[in-house]
C-alpha positions as a Markdown table, in Angstrom:
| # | Residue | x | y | z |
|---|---|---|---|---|
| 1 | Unk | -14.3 | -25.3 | -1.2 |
| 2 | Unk | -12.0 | -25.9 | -4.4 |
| 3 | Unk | -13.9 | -29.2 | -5.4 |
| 4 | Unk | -16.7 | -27.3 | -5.5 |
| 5 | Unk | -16.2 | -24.5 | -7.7 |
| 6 | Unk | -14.0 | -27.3 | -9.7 |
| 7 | Unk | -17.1 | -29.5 | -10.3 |
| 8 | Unk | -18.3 | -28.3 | -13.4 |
| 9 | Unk | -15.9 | -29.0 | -16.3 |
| 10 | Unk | -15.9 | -25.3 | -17.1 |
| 11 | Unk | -13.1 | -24.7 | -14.7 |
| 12 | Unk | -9.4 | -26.3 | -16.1 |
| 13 | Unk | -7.7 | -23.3 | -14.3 |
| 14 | Unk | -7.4 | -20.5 | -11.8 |
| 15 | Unk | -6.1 | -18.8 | -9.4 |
| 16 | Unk | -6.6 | -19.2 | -5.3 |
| 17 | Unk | -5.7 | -16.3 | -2.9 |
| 18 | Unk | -5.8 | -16.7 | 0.6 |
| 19 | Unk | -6.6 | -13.3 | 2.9 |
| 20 | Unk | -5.6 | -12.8 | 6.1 |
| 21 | Unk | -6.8 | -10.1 | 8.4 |
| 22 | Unk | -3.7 | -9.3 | 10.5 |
| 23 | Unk | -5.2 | -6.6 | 12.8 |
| 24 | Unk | -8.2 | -9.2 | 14.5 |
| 25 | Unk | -6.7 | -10.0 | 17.2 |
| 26 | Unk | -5.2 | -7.2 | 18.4 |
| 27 | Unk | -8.6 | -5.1 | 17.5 |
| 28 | Unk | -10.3 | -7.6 | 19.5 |
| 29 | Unk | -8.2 | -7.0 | 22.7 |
| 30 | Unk | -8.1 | -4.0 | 22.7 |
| 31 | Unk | -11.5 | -2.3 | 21.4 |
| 32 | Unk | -13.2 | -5.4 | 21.8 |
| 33 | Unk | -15.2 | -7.7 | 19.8 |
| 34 | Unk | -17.9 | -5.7 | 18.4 |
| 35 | Unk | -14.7 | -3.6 | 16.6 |
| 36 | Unk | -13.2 | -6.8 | 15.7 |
| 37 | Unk | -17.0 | -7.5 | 13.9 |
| 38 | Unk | -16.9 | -4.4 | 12.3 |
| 39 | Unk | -13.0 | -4.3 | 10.7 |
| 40 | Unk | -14.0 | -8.2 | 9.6 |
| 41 | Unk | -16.6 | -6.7 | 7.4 |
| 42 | Unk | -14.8 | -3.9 | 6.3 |
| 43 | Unk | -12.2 | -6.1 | 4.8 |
| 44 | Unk | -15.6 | -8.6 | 3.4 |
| 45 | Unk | -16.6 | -5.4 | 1.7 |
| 46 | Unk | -13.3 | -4.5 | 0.1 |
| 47 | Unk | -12.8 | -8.4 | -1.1 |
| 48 | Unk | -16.8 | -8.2 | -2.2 |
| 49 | Unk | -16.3 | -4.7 | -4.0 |
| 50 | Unk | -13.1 | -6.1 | -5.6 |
| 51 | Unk | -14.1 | -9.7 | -7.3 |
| 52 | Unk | -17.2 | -8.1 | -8.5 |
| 53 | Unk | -14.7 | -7.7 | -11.6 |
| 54 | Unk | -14.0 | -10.9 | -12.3 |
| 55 | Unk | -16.8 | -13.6 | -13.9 |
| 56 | Unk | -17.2 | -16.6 | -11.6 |
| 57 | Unk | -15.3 | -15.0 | -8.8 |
| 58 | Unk | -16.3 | -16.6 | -5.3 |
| 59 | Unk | -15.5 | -15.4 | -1.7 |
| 60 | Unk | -15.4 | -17.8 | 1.3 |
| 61 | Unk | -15.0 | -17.2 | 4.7 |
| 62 | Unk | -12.1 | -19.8 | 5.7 |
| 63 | Unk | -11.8 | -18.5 | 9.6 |
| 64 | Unk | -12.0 | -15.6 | 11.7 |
| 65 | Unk | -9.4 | -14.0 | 10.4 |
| 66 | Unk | -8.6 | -15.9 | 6.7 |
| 67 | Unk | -11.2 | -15.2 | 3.5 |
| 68 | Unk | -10.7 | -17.7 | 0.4 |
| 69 | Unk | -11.0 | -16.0 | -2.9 |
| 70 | Unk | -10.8 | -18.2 | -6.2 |
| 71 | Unk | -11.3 | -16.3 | -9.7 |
| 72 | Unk | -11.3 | -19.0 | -12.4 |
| 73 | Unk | -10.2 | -19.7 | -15.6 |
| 74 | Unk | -7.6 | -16.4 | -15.2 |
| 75 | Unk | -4.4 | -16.3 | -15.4 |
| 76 | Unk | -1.3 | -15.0 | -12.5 |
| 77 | Unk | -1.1 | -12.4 | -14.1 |
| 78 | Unk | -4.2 | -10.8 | -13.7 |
| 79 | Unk | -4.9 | -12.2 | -10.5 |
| 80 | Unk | -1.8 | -9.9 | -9.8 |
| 81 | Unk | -4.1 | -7.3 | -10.6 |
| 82 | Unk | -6.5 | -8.2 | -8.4 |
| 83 | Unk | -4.4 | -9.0 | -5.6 |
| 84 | Unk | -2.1 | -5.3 | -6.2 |
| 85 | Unk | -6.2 | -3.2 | -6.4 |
| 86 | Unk | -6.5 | -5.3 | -2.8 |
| 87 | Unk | -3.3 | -3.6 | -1.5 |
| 88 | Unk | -4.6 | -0.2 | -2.6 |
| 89 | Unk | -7.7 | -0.8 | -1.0 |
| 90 | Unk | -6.8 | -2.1 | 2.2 |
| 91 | Unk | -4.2 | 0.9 | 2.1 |
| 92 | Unk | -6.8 | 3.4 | 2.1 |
| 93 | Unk | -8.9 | 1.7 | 4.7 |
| 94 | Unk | -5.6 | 1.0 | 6.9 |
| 95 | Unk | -5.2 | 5.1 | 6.8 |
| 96 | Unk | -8.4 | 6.1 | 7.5 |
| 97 | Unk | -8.8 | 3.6 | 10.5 |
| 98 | Unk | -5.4 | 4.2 | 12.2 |
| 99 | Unk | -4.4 | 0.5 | 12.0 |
| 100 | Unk | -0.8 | -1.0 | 11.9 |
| 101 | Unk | -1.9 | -3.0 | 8.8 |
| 102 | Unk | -5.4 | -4.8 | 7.1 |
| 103 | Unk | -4.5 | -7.7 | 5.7 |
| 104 | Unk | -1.8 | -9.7 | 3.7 |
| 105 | Unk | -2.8 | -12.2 | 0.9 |
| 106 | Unk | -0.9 | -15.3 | -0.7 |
| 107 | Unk | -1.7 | -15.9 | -4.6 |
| 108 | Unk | -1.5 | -19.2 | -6.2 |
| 109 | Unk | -2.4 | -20.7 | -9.5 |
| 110 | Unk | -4.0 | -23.5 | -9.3 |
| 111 | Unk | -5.4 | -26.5 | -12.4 |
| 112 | Unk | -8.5 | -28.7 | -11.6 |
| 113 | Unk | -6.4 | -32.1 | -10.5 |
| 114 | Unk | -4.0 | -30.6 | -7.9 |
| 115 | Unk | -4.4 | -31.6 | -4.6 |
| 116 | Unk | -6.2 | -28.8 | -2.4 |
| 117 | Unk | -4.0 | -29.2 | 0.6 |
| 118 | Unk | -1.0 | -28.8 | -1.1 |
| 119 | Unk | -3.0 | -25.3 | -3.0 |
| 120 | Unk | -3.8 | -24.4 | 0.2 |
| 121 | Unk | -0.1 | -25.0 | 1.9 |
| 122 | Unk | 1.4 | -22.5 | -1.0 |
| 123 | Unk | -0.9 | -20.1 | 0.1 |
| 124 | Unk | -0.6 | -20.3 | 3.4 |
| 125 | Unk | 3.3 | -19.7 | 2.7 |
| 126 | Unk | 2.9 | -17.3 | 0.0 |
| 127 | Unk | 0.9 | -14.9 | 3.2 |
| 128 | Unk | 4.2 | -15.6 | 5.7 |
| 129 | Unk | 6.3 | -13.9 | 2.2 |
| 130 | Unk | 3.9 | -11.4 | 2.3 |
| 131 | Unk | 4.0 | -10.1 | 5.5 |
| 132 | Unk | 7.7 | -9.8 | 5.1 |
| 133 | Unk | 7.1 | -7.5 | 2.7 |
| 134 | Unk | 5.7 | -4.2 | 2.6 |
| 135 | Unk | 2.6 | -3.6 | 4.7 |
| 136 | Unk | -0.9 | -4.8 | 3.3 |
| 137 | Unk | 1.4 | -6.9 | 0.9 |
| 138 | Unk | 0.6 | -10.4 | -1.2 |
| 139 | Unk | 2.9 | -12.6 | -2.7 |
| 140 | Unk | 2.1 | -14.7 | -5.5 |
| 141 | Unk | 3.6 | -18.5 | -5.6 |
| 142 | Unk | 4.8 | -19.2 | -8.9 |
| 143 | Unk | 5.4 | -23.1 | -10.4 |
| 144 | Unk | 8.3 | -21.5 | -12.2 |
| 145 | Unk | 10.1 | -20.2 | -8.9 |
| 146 | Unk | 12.3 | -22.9 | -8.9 |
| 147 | Unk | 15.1 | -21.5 | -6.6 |
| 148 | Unk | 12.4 | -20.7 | -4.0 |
| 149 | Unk | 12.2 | -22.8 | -1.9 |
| 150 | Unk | 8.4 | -22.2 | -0.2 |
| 151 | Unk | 7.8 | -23.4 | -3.6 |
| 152 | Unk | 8.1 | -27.2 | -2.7 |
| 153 | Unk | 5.8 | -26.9 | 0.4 |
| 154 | Unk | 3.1 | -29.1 | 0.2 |
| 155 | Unk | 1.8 | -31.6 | 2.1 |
| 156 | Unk | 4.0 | -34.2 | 1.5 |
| 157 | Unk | 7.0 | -31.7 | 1.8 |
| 158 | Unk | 5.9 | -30.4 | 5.1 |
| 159 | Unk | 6.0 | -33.5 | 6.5 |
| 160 | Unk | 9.4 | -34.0 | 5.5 |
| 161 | Unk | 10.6 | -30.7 | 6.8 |
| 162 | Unk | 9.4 | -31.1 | 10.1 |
């Protein structure tokens, strides 16, 4: 997915969030699957309505419950934008449909030579910050975060953690 959109030498830089739709499963179990279908979109929509903003922005379906989003050649901090208009959104959506939560999202910066599983280990970290956050919350990795230490968890560090 990342060497893909990093093919082309027009993208040095970016930034990768990961979405995850919290509510799936329990929608699933409890309305049923049809309802699960139809909360799935509704989060595709907001995503959709959202990167529309942003020039090369692309939107991949990673699972049932995870979407990919990568906006290159922009920097954290407007991908902090982005990421804050998503919590709005989902917000909004999460009143009007009665739901515990939408979905929680991890931001990282990424360069065209960095490994894609360790990107993609950040992110998945950056969601688990998230969700012990505020509701509908992201949480954006940052290289400089020195002190934190879901900073260091990429592959290789994984690995030596478990």
């Amino acid at each position: 997915m990342l060497e893909k959109v990093t093919e082309t030498n027009e993208i040095k830089f970016g930034v990768l969030l990961i979405t995850r739709c919290s509510e799936l499963q329990t929608i699933n179990q409890i309305s049923g699957y049809k309802e699960g279908d139809n909360y799935i979109c509704k989060v595709s929509d907001i995503l959709k309505s959202e990167i529309e903003k942003y020039q090369g922005g692309q939107l991949f379906r990673l699972n049932s419950s995870d979407f990919s989003t990568i906006l290159p050649n922009i920097t954290m901090k407007e991908a902090e934008k982005y990421a804050q208009a998503l919590t709005e959104k989902f917000n909004q959506y999460q009143q009007s449909a009665d739901l515990d939560s939408v979905a929680y999202s991890g931001v990282v910066a990424f360069t065209n030579n960095e490994p894609l599983g360790e990107i993609l280990a950040l992110a998945d970290t950056a969601i688990s910050v998230a969700q012990t956050q505020s509701v509908n919350a992201w949480y954006a990795q940052k290289d400089g975060d020195a002190d934190n230490p879901s900073n260091h968890y990429g592959n290789q560090n994984w690995r030596q953690e478990i």
